[in-house]
PyMOL Python script that loads the backbone (N, CA, C, O; Angstrom):
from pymol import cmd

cmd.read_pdbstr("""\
ATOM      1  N   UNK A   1      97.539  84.456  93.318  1.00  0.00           N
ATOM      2  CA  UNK A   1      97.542  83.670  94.540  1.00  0.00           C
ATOM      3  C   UNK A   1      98.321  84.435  95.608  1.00  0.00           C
ATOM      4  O   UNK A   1      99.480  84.803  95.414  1.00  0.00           O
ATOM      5  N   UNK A   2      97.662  84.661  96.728  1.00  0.00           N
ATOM      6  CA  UNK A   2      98.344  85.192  97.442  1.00  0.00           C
ATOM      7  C   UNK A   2      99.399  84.239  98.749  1.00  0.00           C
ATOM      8  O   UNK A   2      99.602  83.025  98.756  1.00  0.00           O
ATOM      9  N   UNK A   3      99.852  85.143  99.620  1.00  0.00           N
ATOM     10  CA  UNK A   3     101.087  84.297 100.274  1.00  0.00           C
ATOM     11  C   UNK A   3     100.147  83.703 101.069  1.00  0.00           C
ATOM     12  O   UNK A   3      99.039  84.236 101.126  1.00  0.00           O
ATOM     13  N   UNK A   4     100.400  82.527 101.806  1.00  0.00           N
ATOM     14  CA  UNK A   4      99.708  81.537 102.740  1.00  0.00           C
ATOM     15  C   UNK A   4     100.870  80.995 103.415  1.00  0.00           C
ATOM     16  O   UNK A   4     101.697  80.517 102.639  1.00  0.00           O
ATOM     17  N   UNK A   5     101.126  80.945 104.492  1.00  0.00           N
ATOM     18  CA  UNK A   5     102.217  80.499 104.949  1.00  0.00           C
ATOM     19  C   UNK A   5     102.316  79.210 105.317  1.00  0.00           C
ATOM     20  O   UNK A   5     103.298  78.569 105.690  1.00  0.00           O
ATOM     21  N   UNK A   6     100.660  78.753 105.105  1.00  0.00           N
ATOM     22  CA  UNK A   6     100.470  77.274 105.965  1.00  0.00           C
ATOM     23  C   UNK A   6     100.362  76.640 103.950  1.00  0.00           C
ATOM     24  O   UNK A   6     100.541  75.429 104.082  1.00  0.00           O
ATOM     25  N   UNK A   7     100.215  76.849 102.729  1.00  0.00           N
ATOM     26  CA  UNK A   7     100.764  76.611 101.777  1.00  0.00           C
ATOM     27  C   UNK A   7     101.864  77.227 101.171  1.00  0.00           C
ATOM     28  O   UNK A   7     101.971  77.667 100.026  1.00  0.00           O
ATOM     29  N   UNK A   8     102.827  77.196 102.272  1.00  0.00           N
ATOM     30  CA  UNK A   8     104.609  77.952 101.117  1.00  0.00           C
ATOM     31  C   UNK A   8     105.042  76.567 100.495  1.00  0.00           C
ATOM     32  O   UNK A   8     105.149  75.405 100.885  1.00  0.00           O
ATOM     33  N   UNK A   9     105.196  77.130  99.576  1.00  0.00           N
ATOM     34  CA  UNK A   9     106.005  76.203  98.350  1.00  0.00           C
ATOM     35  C   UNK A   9     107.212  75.539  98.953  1.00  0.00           C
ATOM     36  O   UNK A   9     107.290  74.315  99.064  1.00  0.00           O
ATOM     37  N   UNK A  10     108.191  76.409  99.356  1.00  0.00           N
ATOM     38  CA  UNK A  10     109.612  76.068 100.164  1.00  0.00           C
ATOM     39  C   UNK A  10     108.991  75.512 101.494  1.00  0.00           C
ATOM     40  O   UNK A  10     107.876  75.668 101.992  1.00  0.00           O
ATOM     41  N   UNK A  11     109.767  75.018 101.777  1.00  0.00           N
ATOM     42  CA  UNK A  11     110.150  74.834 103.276  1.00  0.00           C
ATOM     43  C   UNK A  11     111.031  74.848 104.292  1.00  0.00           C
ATOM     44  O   UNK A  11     110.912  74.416 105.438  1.00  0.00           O
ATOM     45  N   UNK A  12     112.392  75.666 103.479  1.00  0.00           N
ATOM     46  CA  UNK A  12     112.741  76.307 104.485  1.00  0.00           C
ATOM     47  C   UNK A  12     112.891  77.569 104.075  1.00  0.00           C
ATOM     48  O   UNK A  12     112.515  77.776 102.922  1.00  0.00           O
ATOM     49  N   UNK A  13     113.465  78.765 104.856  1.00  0.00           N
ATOM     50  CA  UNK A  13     113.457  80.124 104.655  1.00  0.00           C
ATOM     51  C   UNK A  13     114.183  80.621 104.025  1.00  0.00           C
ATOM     52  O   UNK A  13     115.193  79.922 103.951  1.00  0.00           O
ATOM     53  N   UNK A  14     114.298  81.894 103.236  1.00  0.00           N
ATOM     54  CA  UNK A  14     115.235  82.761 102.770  1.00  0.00           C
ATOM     55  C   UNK A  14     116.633  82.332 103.377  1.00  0.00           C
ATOM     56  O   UNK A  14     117.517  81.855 102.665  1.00  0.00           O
ATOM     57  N   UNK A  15     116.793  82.558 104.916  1.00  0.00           N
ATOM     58  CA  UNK A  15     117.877  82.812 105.397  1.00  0.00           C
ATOM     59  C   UNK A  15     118.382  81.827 105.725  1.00  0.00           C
ATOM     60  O   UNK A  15     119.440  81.850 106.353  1.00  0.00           O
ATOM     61  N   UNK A  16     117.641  80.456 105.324  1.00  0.00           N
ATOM     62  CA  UNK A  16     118.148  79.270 105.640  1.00  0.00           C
ATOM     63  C   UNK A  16     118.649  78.642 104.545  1.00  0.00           C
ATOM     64  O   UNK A  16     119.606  77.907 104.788  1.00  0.00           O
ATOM     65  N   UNK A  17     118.177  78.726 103.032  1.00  0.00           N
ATOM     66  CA  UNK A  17     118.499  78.798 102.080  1.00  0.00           C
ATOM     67  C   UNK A  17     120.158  79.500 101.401  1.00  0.00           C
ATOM     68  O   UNK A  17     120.920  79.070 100.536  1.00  0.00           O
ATOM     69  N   UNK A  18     120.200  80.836 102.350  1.00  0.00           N
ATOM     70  CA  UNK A  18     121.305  81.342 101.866  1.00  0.00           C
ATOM     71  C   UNK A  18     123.041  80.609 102.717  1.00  0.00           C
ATOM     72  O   UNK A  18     124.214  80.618 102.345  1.00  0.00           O
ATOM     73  N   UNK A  19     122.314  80.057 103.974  1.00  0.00           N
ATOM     74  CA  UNK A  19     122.893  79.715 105.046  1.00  0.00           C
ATOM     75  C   UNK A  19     123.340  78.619 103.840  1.00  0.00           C
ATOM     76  O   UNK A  19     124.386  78.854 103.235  1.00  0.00           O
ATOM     77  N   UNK A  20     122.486  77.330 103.465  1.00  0.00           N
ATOM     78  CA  UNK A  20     122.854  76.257 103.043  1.00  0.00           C
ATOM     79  C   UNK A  20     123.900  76.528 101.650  1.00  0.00           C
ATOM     80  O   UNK A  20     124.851  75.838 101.284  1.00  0.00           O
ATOM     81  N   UNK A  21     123.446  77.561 101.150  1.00  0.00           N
ATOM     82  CA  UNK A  21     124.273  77.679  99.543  1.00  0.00           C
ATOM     83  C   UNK A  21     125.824  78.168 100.345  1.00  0.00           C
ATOM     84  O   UNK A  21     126.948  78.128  99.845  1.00  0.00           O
ATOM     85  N   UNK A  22     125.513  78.532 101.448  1.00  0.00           N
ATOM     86  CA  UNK A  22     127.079  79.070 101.661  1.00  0.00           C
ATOM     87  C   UNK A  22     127.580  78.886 102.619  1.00  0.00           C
ATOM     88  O   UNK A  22     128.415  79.650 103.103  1.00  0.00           O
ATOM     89  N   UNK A  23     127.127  77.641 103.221  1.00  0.00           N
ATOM     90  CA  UNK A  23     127.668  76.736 104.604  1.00  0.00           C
ATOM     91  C   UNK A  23     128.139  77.585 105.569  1.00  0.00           C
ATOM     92  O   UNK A  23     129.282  77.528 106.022  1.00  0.00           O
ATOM     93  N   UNK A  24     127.229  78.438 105.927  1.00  0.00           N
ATOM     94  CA  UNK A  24     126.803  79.416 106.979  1.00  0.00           C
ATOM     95  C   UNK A  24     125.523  78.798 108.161  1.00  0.00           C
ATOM     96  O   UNK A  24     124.470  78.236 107.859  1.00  0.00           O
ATOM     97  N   UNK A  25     125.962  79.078 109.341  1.00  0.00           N
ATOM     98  CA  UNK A  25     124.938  78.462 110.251  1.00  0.00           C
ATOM     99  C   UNK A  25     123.403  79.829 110.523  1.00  0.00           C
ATOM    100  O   UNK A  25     123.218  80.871 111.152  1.00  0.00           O
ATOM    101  N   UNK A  26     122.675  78.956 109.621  1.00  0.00           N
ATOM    102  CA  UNK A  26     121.133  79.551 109.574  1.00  0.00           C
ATOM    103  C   UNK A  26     121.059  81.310 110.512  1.00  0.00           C
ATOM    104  O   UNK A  26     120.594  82.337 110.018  1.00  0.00           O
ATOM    105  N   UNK A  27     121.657  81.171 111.904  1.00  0.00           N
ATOM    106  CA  UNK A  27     121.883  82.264 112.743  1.00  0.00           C
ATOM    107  C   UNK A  27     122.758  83.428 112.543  1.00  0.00           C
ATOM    108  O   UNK A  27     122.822  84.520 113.109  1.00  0.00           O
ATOM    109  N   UNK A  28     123.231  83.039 111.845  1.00  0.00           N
ATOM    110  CA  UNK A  28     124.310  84.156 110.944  1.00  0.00           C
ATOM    111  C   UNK A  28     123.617  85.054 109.772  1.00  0.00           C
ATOM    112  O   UNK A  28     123.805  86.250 109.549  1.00  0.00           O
ATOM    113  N   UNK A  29     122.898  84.287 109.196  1.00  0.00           N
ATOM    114  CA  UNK A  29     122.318  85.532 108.243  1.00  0.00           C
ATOM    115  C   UNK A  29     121.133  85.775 108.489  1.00  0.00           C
ATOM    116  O   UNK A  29     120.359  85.102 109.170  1.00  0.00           O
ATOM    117  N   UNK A  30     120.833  87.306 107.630  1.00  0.00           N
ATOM    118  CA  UNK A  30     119.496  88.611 108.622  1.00  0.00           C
ATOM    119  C   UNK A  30     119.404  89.338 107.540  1.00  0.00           C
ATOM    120  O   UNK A  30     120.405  89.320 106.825  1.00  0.00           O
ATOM    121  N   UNK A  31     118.382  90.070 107.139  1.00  0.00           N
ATOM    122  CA  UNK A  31     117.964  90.665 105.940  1.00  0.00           C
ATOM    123  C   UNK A  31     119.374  91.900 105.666  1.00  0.00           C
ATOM    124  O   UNK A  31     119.359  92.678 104.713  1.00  0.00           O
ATOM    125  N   UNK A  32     120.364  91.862 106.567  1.00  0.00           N
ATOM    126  CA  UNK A  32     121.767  93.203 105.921  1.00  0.00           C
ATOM    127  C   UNK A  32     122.661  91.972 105.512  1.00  0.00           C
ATOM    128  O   UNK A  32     123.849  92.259 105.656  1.00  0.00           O
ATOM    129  N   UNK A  33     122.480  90.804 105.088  1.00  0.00           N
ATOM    130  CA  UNK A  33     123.610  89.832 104.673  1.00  0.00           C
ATOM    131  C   UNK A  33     123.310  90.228 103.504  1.00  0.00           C
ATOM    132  O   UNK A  33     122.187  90.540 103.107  1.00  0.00           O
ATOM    133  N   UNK A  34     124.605  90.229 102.733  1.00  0.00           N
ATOM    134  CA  UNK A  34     124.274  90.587 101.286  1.00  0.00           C
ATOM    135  C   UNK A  34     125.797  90.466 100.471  1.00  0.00           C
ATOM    136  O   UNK A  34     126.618  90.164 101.336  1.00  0.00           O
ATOM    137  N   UNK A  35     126.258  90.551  99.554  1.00  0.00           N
ATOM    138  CA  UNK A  35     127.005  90.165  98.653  1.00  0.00           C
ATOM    139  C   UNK A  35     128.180  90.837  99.166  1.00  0.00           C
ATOM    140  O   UNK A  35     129.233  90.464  98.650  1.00  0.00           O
ATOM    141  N   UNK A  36     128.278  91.892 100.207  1.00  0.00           N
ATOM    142  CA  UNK A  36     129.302  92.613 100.602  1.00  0.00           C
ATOM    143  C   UNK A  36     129.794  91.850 101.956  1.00  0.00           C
ATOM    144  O   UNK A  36     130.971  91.654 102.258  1.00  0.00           O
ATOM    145  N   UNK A  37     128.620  91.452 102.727  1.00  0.00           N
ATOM    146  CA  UNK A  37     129.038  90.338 104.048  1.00  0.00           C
ATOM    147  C   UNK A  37     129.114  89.142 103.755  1.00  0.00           C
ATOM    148  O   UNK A  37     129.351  88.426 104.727  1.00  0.00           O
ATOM    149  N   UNK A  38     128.995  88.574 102.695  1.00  0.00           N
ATOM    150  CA  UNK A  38     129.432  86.775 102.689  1.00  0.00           C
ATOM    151  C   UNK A  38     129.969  86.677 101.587  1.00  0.00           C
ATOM    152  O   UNK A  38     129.431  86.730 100.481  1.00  0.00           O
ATOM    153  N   UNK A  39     131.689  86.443 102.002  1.00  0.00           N
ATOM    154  CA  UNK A  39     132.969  86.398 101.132  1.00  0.00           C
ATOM    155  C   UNK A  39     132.389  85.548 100.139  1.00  0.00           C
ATOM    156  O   UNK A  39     132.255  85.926  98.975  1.00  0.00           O
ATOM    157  N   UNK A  40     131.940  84.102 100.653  1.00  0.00           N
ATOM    158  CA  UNK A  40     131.336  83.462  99.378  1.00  0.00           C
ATOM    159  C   UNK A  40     130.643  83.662  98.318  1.00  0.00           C
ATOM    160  O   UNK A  40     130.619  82.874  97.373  1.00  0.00           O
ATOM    161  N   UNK A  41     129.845  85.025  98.388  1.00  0.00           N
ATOM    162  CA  UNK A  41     129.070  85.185  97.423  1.00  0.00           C
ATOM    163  C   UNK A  41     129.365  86.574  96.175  1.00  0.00           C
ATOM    164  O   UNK A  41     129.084  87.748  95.935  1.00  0.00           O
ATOM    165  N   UNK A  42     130.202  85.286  95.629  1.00  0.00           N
ATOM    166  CA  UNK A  42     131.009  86.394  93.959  1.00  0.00           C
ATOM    167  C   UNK A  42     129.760  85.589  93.174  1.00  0.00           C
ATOM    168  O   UNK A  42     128.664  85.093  93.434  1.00  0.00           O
ATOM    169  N   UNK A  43     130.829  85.829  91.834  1.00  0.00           N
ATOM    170  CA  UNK A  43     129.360  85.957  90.565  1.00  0.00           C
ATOM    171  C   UNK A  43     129.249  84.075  90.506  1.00  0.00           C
ATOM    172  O   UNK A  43     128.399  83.534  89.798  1.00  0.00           O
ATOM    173  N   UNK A  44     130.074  83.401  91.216  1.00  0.00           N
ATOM    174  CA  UNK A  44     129.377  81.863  90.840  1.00  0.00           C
ATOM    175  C   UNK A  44     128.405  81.438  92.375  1.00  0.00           C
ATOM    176  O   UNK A  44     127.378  80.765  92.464  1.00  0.00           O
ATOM    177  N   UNK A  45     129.002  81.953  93.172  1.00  0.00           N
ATOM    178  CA  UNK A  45     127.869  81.707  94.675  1.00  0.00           C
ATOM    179  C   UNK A  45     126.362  82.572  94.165  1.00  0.00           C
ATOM    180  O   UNK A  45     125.225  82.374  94.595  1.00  0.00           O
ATOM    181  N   UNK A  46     126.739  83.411  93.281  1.00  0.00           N
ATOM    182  CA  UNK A  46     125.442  84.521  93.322  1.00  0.00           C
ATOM    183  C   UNK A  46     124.452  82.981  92.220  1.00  0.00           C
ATOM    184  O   UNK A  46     123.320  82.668  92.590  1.00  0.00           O
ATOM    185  N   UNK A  47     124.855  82.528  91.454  1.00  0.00           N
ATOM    186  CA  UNK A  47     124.662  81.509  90.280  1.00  0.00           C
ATOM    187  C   UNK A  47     123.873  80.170  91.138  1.00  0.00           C
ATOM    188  O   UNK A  47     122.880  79.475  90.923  1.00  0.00           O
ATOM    189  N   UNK A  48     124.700  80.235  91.991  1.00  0.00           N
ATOM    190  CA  UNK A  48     124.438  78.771  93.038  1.00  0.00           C
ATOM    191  C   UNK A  48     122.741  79.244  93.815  1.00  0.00           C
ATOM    192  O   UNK A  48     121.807  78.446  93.896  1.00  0.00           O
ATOM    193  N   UNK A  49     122.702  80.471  94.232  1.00  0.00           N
ATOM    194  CA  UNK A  49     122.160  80.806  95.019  1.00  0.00           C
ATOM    195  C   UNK A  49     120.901  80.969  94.797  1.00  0.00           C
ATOM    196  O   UNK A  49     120.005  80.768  95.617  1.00  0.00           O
ATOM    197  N   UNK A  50     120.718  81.518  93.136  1.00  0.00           N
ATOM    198  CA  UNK A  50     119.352  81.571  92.508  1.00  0.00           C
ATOM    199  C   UNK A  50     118.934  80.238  92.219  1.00  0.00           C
ATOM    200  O   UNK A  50     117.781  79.826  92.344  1.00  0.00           O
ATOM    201  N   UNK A  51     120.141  79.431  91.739  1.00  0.00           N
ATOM    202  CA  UNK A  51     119.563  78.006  91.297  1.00  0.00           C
ATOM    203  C   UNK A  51     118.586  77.462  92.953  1.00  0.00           C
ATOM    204  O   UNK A  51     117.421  77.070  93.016  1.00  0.00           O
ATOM    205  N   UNK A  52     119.229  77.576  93.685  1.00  0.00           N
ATOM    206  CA  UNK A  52     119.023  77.133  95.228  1.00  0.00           C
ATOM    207  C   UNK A  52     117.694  77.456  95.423  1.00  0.00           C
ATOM    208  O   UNK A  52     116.853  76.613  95.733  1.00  0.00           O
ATOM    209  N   UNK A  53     117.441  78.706  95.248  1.00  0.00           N
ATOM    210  CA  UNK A  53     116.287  79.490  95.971  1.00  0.00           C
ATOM    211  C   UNK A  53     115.150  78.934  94.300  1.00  0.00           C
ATOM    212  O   UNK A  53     113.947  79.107  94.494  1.00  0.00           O
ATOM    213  N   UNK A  54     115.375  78.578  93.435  1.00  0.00           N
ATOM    214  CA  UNK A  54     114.669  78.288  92.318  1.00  0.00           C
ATOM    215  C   UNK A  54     113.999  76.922  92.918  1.00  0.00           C
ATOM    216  O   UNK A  54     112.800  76.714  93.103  1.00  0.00           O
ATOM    217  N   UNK A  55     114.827  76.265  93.109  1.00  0.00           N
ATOM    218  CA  UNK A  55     114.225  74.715  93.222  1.00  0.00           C
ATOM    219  C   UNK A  55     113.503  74.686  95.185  1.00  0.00           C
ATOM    220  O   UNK A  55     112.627  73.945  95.632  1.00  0.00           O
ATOM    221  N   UNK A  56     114.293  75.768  95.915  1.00  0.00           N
ATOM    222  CA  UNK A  56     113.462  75.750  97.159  1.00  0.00           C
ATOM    223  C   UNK A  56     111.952  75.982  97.105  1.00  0.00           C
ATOM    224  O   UNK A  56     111.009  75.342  97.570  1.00  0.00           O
ATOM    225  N   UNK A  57     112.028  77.098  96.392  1.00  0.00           N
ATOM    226  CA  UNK A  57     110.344  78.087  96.415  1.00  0.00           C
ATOM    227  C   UNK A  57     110.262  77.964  95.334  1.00  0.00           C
ATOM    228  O   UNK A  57     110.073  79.062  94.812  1.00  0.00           O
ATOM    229  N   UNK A  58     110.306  77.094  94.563  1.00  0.00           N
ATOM    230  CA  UNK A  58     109.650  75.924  92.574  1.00  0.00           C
ATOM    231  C   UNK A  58     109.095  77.286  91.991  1.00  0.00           C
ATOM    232  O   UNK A  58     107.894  77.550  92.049  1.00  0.00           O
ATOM    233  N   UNK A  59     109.961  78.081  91.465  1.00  0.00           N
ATOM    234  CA  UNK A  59     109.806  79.230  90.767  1.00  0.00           C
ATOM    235  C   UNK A  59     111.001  79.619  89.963  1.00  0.00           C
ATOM    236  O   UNK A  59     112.177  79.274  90.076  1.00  0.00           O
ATOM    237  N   UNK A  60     110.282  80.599  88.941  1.00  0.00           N
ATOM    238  CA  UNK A  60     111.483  80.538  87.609  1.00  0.00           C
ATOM    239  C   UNK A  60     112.192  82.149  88.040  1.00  0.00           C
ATOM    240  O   UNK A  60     111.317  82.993  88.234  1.00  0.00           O
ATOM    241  N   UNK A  61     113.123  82.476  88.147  1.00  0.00           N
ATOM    242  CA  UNK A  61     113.421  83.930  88.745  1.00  0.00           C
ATOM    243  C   UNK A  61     113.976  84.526  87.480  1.00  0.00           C
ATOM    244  O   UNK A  61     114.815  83.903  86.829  1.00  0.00           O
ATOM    245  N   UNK A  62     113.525  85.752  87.095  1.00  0.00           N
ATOM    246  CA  UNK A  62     113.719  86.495  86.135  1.00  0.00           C
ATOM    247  C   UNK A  62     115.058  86.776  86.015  1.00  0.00           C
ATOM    248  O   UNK A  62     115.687  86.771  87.074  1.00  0.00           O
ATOM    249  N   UNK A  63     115.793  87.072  84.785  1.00  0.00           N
ATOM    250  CA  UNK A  63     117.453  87.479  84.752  1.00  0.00           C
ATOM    251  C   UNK A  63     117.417  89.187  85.591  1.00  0.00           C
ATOM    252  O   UNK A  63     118.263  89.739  86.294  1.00  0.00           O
ATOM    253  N   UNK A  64     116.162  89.601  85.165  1.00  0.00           N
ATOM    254  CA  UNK A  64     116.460  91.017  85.843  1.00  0.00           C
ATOM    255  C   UNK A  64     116.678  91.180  87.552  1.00  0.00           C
ATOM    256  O   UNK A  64     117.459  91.889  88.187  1.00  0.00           O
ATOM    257  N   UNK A  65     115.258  89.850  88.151  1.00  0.00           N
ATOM    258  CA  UNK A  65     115.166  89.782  88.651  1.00  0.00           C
ATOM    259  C   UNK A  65     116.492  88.955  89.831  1.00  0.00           C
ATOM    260  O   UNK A  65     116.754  88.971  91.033  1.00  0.00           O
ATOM    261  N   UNK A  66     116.857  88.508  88.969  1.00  0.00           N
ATOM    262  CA  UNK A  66     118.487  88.031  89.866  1.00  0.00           C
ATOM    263  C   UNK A  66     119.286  88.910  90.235  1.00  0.00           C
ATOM    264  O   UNK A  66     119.861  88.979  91.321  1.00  0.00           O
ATOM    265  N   UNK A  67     119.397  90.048  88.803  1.00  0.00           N
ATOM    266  CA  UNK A  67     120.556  91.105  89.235  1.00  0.00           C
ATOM    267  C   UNK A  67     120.545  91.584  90.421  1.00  0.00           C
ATOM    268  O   UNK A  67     121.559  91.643  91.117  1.00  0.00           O
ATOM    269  N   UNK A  68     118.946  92.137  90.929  1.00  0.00           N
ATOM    270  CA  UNK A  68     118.798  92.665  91.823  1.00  0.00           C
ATOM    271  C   UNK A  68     118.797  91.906  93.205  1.00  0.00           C
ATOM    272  O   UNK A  68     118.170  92.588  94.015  1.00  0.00           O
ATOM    273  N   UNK A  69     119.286  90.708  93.784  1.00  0.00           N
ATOM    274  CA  UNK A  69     119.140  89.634  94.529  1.00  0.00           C
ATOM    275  C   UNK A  69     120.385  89.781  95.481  1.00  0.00           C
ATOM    276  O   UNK A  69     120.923  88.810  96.013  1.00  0.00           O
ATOM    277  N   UNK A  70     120.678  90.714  95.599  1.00  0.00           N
ATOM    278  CA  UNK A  70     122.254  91.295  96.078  1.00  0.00           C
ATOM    279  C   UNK A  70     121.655  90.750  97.333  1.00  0.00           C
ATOM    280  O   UNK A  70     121.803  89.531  97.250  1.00  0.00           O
ATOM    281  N   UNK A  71     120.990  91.071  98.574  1.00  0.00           N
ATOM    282  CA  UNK A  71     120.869  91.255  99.804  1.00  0.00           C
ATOM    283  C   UNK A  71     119.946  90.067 100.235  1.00  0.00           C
ATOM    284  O   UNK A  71     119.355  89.448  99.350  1.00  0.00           O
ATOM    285  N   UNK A  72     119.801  89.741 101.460  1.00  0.00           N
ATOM    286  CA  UNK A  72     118.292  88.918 101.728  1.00  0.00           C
ATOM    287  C   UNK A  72     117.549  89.422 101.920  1.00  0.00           C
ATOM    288  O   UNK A  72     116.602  88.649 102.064  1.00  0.00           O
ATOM    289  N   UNK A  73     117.182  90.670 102.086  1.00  0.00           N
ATOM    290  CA  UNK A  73     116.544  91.999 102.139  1.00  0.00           C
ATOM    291  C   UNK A  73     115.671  92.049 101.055  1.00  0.00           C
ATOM    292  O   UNK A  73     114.460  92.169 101.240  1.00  0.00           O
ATOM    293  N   UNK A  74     116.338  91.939  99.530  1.00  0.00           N
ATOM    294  CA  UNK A  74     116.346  92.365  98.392  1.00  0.00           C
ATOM    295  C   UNK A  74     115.220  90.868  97.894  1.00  0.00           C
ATOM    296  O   UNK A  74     114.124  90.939  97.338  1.00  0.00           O
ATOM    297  N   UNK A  75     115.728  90.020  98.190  1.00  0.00           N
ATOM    298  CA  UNK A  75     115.581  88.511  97.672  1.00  0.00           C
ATOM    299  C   UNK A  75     114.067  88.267  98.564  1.00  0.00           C
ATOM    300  O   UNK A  75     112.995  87.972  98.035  1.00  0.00           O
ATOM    301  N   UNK A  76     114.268  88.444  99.818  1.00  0.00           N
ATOM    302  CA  UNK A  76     112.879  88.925 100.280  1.00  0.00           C
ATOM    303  C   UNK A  76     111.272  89.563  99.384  1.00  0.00           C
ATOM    304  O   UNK A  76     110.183  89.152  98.984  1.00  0.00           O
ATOM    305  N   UNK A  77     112.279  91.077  99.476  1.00  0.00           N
ATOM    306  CA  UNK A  77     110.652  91.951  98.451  1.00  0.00           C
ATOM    307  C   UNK A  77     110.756  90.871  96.713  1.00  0.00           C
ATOM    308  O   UNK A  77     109.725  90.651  96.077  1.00  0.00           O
ATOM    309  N   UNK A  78     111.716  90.510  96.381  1.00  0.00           N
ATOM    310  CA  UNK A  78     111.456  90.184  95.012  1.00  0.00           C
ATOM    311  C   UNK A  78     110.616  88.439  95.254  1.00  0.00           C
ATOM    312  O   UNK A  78     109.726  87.980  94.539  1.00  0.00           O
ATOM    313  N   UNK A  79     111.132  87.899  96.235  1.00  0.00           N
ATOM    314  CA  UNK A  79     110.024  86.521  96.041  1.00  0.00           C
ATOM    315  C   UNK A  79     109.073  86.519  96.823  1.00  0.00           C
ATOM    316  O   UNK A  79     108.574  85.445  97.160  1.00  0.00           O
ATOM    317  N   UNK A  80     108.533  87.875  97.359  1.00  0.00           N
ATOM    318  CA  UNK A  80     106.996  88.557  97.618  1.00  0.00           C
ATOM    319  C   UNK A  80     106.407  88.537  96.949  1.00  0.00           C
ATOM    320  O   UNK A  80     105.361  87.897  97.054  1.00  0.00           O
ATOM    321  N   UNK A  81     106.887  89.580  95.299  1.00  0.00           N
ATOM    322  CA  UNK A  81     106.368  90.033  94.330  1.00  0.00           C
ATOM    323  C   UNK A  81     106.032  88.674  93.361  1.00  0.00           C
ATOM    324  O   UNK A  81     105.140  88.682  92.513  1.00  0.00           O
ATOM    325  N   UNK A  82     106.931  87.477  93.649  1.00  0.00           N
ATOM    326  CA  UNK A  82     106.241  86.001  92.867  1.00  0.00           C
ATOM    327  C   UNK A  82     105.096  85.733  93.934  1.00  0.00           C
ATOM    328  O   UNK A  82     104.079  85.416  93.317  1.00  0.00           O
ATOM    329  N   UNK A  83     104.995  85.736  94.576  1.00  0.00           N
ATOM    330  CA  UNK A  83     103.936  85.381  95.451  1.00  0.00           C
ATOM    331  C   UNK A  83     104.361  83.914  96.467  1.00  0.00           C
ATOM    332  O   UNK A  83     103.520  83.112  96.872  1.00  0.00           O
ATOM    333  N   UNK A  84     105.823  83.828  96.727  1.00  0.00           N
ATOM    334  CA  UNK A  84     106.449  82.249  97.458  1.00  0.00           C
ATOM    335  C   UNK A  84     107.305  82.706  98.261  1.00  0.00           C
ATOM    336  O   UNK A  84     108.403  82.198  98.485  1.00  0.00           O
ATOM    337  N   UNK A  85     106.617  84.243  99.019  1.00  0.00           N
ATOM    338  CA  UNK A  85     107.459  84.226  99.879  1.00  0.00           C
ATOM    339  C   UNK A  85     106.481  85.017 100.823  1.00  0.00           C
ATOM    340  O   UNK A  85     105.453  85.540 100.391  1.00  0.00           O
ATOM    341  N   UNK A  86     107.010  85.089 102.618  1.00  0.00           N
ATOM    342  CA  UNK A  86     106.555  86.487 103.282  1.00  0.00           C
ATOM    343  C   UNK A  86     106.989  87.816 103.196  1.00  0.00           C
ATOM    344  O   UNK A  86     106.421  88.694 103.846  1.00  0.00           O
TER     345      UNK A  86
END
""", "prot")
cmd.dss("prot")
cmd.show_as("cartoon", "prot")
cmd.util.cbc("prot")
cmd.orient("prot")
């Protein structure tokens, strides 16, 4: 299935998603936010964040696939590759 934007699973965005797990205002984060720019996000925000983005875009995210979830950049190309994201 490919991406459809007028059927996305989520409804709201990557960067709105990361905004909410880490009570950041939506305008603050941009695909260079990443585990090095938001103090909040150590190894239990990183925990919060997959759960978050799991139940936003109703998809199961791989353990490998978390490791690599460092950036919104990153979290981007990987919930491309599920097909529930742009």
């Amino acid at each position: 299935m490919d991406y459809n934007p007028n059927t996305r699973r989520g409804v709201l965005s990557v960067e709105e998603v990361v905004a909410r797990v880490f009570n950041l205002d939506a305008s603050e984060v941009t695909d260079q936010s990443s585990r090095k720019t938001i103090a909040e996000w150590d190894s239990m925000g990183h925990l919060s964040l997959i759960n978050g983005l799991e139940e936003e875009f109703k998809v199961s995210i791989a353990i490998a696939d978390a490791m690599e979830m460092t950036s919104v950049q990153h979290i981007k190309r990987i919930l491309k590759d599920y097909k529930v994201a742009p």
